[in-house]
BALOBA-1460 file (C-alpha; in Angstrom, 3 decimals):
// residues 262
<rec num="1" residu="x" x="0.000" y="0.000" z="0.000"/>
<rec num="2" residu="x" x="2.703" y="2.269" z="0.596"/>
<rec num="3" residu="x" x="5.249" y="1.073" z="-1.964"/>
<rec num="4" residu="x" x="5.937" y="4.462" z="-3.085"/>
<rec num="5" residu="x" x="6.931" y="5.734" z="0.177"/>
<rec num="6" residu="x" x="9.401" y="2.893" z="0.924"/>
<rec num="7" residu="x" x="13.169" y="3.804" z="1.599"/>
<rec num="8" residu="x" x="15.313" y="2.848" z="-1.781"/>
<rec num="9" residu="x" x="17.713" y="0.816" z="0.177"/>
<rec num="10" residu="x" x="15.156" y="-1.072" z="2.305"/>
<rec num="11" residu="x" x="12.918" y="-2.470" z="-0.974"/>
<rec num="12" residu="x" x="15.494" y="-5.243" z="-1.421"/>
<rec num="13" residu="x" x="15.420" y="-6.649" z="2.174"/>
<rec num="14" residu="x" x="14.731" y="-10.271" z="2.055"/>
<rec num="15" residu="x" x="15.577" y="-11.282" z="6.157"/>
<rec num="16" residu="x" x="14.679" y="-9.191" z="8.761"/>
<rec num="17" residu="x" x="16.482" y="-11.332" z="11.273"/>
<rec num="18" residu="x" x="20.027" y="-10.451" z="8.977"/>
<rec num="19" residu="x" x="22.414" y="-9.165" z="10.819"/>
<rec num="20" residu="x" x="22.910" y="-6.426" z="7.809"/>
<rec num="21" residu="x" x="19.539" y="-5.559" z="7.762"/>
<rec num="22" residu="x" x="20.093" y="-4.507" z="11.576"/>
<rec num="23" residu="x" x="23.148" y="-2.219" z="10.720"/>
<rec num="24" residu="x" x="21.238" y="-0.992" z="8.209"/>
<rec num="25" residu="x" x="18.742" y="0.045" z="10.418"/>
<rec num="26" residu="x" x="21.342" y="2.060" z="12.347"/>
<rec num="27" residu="x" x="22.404" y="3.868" z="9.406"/>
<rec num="28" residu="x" x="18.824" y="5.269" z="8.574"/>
<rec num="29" residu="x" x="18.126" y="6.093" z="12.345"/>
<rec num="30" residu="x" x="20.727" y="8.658" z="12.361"/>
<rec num="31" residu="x" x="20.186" y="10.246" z="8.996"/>
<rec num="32" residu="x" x="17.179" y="10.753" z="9.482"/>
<rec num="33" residu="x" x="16.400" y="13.729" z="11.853"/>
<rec num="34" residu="x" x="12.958" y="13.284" z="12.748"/>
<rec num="35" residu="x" x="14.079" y="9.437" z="14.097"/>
<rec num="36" residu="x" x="17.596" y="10.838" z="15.569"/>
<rec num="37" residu="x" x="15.844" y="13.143" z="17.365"/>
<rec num="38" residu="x" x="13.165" y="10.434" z="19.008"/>
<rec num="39" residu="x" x="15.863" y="8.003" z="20.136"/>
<rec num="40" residu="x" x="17.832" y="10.438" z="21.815"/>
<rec num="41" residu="x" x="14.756" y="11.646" z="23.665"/>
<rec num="42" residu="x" x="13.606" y="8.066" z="24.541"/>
<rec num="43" residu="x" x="17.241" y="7.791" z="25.945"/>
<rec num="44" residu="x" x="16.896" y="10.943" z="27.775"/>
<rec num="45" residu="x" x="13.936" y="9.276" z="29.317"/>
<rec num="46" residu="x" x="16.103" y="5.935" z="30.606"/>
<rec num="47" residu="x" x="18.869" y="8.173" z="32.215"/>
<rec num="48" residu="x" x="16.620" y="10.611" z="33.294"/>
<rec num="49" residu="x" x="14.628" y="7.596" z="35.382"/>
<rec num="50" residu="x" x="17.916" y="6.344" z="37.160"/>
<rec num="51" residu="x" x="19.328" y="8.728" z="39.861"/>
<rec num="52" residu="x" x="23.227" y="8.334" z="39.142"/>
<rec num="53" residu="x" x="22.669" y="6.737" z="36.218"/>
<rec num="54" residu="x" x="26.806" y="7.356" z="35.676"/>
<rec num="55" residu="x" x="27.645" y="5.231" z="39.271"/>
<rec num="56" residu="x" x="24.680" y="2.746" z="38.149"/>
<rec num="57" residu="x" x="25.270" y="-0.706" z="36.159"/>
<rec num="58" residu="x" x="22.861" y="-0.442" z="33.122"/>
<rec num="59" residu="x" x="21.913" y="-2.895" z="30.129"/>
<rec num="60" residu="x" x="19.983" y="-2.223" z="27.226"/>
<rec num="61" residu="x" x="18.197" y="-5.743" z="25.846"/>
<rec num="62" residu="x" x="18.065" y="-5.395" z="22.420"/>
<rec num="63" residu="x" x="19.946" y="-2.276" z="21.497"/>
<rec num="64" residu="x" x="20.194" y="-3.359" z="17.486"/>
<rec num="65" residu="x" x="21.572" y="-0.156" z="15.436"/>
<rec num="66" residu="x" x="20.638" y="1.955" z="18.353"/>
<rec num="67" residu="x" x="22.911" y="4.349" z="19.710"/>
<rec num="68" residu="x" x="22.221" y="4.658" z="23.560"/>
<rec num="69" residu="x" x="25.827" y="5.252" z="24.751"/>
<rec num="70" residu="x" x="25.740" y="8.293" z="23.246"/>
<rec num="71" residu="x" x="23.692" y="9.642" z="26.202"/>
<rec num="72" residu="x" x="24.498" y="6.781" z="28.863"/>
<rec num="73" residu="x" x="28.282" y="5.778" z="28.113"/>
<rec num="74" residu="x" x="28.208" y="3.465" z="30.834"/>
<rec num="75" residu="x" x="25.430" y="1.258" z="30.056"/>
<rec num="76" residu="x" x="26.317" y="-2.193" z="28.380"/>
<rec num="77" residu="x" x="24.119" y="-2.688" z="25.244"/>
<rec num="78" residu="x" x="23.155" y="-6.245" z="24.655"/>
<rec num="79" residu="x" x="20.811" y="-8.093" z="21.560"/>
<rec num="80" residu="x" x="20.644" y="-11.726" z="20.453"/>
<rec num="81" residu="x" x="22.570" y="-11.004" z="16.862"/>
<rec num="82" residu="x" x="25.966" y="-9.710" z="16.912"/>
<rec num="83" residu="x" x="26.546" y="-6.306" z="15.444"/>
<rec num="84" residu="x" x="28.517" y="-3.160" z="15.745"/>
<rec num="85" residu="x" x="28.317" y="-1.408" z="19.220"/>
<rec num="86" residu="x" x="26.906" y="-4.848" z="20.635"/>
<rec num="87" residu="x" x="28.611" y="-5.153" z="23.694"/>
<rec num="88" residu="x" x="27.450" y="-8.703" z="24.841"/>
<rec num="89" residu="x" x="24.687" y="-11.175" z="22.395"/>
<rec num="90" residu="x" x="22.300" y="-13.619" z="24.784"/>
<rec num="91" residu="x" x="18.524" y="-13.812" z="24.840"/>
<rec num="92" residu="x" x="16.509" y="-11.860" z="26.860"/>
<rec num="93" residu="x" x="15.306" y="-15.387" z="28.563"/>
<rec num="94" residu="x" x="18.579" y="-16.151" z="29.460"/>
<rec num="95" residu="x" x="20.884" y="-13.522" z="30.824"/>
<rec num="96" residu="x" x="24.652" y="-13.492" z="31.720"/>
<rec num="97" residu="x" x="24.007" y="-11.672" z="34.994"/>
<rec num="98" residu="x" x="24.354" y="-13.019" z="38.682"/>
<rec num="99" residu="x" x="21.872" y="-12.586" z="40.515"/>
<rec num="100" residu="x" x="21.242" y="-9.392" z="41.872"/>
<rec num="101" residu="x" x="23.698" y="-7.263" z="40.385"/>
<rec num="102" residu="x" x="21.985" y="-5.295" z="37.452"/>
<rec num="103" residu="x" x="20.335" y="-1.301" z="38.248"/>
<rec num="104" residu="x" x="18.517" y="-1.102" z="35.818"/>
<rec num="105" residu="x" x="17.234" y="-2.871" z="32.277"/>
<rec num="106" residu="x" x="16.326" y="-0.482" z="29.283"/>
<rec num="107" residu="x" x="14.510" y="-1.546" z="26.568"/>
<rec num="108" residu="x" x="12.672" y="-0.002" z="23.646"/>
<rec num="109" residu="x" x="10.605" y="-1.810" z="21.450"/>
<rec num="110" residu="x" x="11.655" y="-5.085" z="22.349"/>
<rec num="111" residu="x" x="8.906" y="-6.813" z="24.868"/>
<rec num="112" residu="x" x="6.716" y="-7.245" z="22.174"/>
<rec num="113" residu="x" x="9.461" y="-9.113" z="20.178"/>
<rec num="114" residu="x" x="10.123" y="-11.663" z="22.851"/>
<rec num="115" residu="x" x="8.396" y="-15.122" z="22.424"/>
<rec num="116" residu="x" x="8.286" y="-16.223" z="26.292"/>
<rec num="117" residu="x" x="7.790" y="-12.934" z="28.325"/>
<rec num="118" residu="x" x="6.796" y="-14.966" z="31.519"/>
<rec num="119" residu="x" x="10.884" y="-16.241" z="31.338"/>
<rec num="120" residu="x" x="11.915" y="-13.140" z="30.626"/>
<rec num="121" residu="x" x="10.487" y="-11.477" z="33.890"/>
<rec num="122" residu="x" x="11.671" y="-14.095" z="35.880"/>
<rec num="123" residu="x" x="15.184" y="-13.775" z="34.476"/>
<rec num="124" residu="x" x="15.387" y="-9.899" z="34.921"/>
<rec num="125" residu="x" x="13.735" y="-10.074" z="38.704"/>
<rec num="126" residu="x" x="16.547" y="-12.696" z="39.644"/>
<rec num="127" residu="x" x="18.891" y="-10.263" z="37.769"/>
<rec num="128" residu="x" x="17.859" y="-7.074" z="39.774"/>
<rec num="129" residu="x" x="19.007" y="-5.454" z="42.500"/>
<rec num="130" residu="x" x="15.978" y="-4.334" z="44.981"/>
<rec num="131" residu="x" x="14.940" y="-1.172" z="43.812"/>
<rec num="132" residu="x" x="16.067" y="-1.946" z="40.418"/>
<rec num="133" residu="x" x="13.805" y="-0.953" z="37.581"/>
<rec num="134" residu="x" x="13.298" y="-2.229" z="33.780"/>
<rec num="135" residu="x" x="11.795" y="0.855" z="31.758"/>
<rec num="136" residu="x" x="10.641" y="0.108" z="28.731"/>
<rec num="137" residu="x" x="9.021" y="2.058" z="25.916"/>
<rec num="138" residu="x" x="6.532" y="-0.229" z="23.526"/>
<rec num="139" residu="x" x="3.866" y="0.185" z="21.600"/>
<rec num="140" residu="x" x="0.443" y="1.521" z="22.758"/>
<rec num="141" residu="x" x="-3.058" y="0.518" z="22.138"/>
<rec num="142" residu="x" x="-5.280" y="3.698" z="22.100"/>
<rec num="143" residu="x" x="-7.552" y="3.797" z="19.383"/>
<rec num="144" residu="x" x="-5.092" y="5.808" z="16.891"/>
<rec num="145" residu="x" x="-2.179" y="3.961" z="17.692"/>
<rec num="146" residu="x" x="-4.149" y="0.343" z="17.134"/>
<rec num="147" residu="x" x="-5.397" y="2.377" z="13.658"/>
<rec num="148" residu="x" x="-2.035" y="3.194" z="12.650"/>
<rec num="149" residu="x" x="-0.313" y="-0.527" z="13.594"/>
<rec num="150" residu="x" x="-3.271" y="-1.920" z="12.243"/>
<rec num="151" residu="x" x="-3.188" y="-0.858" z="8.760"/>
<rec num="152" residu="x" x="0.313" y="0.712" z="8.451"/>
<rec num="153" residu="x" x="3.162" y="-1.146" z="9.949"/>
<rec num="154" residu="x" x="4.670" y="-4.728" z="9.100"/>
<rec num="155" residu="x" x="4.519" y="-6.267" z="12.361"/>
<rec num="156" residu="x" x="1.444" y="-7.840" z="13.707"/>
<rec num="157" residu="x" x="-0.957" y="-6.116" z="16.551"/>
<rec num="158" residu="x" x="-3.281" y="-8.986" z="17.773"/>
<rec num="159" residu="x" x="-5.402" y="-7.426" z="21.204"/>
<rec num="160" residu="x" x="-6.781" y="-10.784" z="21.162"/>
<rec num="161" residu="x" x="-3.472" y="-12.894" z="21.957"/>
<rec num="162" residu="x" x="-1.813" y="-14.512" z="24.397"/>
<rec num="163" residu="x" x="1.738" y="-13.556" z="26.051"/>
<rec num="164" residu="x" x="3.707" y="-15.676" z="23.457"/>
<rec num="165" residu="x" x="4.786" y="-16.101" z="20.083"/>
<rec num="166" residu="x" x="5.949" y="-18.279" z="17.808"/>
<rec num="167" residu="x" x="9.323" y="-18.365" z="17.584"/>
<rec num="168" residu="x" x="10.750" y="-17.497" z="14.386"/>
<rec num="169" residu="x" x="13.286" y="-14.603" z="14.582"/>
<rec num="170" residu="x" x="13.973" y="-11.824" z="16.940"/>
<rec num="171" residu="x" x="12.788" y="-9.061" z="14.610"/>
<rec num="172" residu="x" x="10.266" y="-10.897" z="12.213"/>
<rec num="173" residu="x" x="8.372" y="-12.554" z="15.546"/>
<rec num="174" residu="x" x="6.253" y="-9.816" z="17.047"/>
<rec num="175" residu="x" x="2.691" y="-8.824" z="18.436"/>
<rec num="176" residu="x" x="2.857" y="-4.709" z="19.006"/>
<rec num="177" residu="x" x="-0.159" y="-5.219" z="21.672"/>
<rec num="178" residu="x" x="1.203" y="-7.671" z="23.910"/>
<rec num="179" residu="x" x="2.646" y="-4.802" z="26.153"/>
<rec num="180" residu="x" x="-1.055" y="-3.612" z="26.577"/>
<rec num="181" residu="x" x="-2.109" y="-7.317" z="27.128"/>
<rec num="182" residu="x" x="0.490" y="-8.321" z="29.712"/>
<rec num="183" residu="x" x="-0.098" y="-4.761" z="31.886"/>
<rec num="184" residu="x" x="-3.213" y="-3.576" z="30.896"/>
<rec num="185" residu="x" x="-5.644" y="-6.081" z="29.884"/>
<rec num="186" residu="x" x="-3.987" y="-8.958" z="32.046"/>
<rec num="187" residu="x" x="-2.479" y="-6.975" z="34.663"/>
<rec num="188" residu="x" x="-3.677" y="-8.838" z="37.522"/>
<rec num="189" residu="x" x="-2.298" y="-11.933" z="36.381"/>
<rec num="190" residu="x" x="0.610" y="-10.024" z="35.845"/>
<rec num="191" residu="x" x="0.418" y="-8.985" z="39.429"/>
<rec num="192" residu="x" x="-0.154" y="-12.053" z="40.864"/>
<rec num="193" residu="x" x="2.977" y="-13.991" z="38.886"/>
<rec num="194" residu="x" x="5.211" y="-11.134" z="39.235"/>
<rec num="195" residu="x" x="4.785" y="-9.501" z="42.521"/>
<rec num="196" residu="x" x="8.046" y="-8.180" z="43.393"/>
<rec num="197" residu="x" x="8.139" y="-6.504" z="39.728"/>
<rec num="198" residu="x" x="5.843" y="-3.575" z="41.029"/>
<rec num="199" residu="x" x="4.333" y="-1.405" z="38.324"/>
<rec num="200" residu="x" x="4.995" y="1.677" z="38.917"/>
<rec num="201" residu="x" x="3.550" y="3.367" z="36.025"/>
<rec num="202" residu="x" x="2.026" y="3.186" z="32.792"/>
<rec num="203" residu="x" x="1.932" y="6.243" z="30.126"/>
<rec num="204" residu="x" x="0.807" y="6.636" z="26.816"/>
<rec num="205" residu="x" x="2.421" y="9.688" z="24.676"/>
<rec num="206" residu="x" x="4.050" y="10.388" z="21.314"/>
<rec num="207" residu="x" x="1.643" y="9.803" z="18.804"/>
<rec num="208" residu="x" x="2.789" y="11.785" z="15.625"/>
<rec num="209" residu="x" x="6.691" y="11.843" z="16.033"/>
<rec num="210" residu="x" x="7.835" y="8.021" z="15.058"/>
<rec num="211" residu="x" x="4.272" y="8.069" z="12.310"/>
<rec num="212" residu="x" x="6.171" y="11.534" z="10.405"/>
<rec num="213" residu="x" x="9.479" y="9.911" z="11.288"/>
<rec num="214" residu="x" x="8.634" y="6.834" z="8.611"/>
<rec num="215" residu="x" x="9.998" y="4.716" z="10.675"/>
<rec num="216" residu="x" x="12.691" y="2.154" z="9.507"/>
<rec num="217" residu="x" x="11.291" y="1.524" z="6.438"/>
<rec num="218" residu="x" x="8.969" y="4.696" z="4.745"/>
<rec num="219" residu="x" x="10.572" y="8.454" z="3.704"/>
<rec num="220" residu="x" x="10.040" y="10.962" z="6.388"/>
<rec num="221" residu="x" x="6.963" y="13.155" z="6.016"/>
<rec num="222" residu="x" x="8.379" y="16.401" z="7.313"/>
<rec num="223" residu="x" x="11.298" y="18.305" z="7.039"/>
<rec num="224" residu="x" x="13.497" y="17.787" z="9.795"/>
<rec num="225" residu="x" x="13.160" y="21.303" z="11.097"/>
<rec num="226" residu="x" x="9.574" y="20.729" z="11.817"/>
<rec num="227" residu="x" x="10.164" y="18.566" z="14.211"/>
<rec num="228" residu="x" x="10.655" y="20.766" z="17.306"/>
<rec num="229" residu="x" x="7.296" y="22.333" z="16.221"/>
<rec num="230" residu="x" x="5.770" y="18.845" z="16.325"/>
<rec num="231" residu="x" x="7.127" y="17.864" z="19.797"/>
<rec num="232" residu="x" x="5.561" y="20.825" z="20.931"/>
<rec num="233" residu="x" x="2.209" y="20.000" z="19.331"/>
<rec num="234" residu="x" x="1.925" y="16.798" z="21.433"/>
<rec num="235" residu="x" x="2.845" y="18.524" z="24.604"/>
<rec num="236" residu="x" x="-0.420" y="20.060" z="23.941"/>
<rec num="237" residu="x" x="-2.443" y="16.962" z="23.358"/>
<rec num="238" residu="x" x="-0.923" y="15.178" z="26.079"/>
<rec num="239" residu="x" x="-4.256" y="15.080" z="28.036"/>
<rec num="240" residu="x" x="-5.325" y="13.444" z="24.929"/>
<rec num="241" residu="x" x="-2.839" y="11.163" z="25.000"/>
<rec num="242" residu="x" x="-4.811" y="7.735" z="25.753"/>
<rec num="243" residu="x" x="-6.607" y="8.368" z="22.929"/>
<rec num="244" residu="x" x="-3.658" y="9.282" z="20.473"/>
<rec num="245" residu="x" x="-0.310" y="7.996" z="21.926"/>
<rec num="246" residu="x" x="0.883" y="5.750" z="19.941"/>
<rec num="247" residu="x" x="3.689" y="4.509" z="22.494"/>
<rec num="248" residu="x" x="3.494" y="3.196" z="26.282"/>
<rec num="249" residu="x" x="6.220" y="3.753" z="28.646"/>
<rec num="250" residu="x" x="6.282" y="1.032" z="31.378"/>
<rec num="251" residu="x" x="8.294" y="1.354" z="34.600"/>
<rec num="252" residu="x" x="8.762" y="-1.784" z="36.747"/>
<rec num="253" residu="x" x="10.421" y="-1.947" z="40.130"/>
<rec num="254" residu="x" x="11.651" y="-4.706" z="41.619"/>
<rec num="255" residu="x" x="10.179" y="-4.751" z="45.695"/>
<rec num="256" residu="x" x="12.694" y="-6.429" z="48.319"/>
<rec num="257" residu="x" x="11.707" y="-9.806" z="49.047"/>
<rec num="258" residu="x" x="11.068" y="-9.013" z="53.264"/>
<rec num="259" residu="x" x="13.322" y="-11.491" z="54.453"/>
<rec num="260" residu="x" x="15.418" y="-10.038" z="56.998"/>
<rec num="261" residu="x" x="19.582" y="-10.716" z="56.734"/>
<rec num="262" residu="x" x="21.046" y="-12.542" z="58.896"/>
């Protein structure tokens, strides 16, 4: 549908689960402004939730072509496929942590990519520190954002699903809802199978930047000076925002366990 907007050097991509289609990725993310411009904020967001984010010990899960240690040098980026900047490959399920030693996971856009999420919680409470957080910023489901993934985007957005997925490969397996489904529309099974990941808050916002941005695949819509003037514009919607947002930030916190130390 949308042929005509497609990115010359992404109409040839045969395997999203490449590892060049992943540095590829990286390469259009910082030429183009409007998408530049989001990742940094969305970084500024992760350090911004960590007090001493510099003293902290930080991993990104599935940091691809991203380029988070431009605004957190000290955090070690991670993903399942080696690639440039990659500081460590390992699943999500299965970390290379001891227990109890991690501040703080980041993650952007990758929950909804992961094919057991139940394991994956379990791995990144046993992980944690008390009081350490996973922040993650994922796809919403307000009515214009289930619109938009709906109709316009490559990956699938099934409200109806379970947690899982079948696994194929970590970009090409995906369901952009399951965010919503684990926290919002099964949050008290959540609740009750993860209790010492406390949710500390849920937030819906952004819902023109990424759509004008064209994403990884589509021309962007705007020149990149707009895109100050668009920032500003959802400032003003943001009471609007769980109607329009088109992305969910979720902070998690994992509680201390109450046993006493001997």
């Amino acid at each position: 549908m949308l042929d005509w907007l497609k990115l010359p050097e992404v109409k040839n991509i045969k395997d999203l689960d490449d590892p060049s289609t992943t540095l590829l990725h990286g390469r259009i993310l910082r030429n183009k402004r409007f998408m530049r411009e989001l990742y940094t904020d969305f970084y500024g967001q992760f350090k911004s939730a960590i007090k001493d984010a510099d003293k902290k010990t930080l991993v990104e899960l599935g940091s691809g072509g991203g380029f988070i240690k431009d605004i957190i040098p000290n955090v070690i980026t991670s993903d399942v496929l080696n690639g440039v900047g990659v500081d460590k490959v390992f699943s999500a399920t299965n970390m290379p942590f001891n227990d109890e030693t991690v501040d703080a996971f980041f993650m952007y856009d990758v929950l909804h990519h992961i094919d057991n999420p139940e394991k994956f919680f379990t791995e990144a409470q046993r992980c944690l520190r008390p009081g350490g957080m996973i922040i993650m910023i994922e796809p919403a489901n307000t009515p214009w954002a289930r619109f938009i993934y709906k109709n316009f985007h490559h990956e699938g957005f099934d409200p109806q699903a379970k947690w899982g997925l079948t696994k194929t490969g970590p970009l090409s397996q995906a369901n952009g809802a399951i965010p919503w489904i684990i926290f919002v529309r099964d949050r008290l099974i959540y609740e009750r199978s993860f209790p010492r990941l406390k949710i500390l808050s849920l937030r819906n916002h952004t819902p023109f930047r990424y759509l004008i941005s064209g994403g990884l695949t589509l021309r962007q819509l705007l020149p990149g000076f707009t895109y100050p003037v668009i920032k500003a514009l959802e400032c003003l919607l943001k009471p609007a925002n769980n109607l329009v947002g088109m992305f969910m930030t979720i902070v998690l916190e994992k509680k201390d366990d109450g046993k006493a130390v001997k």
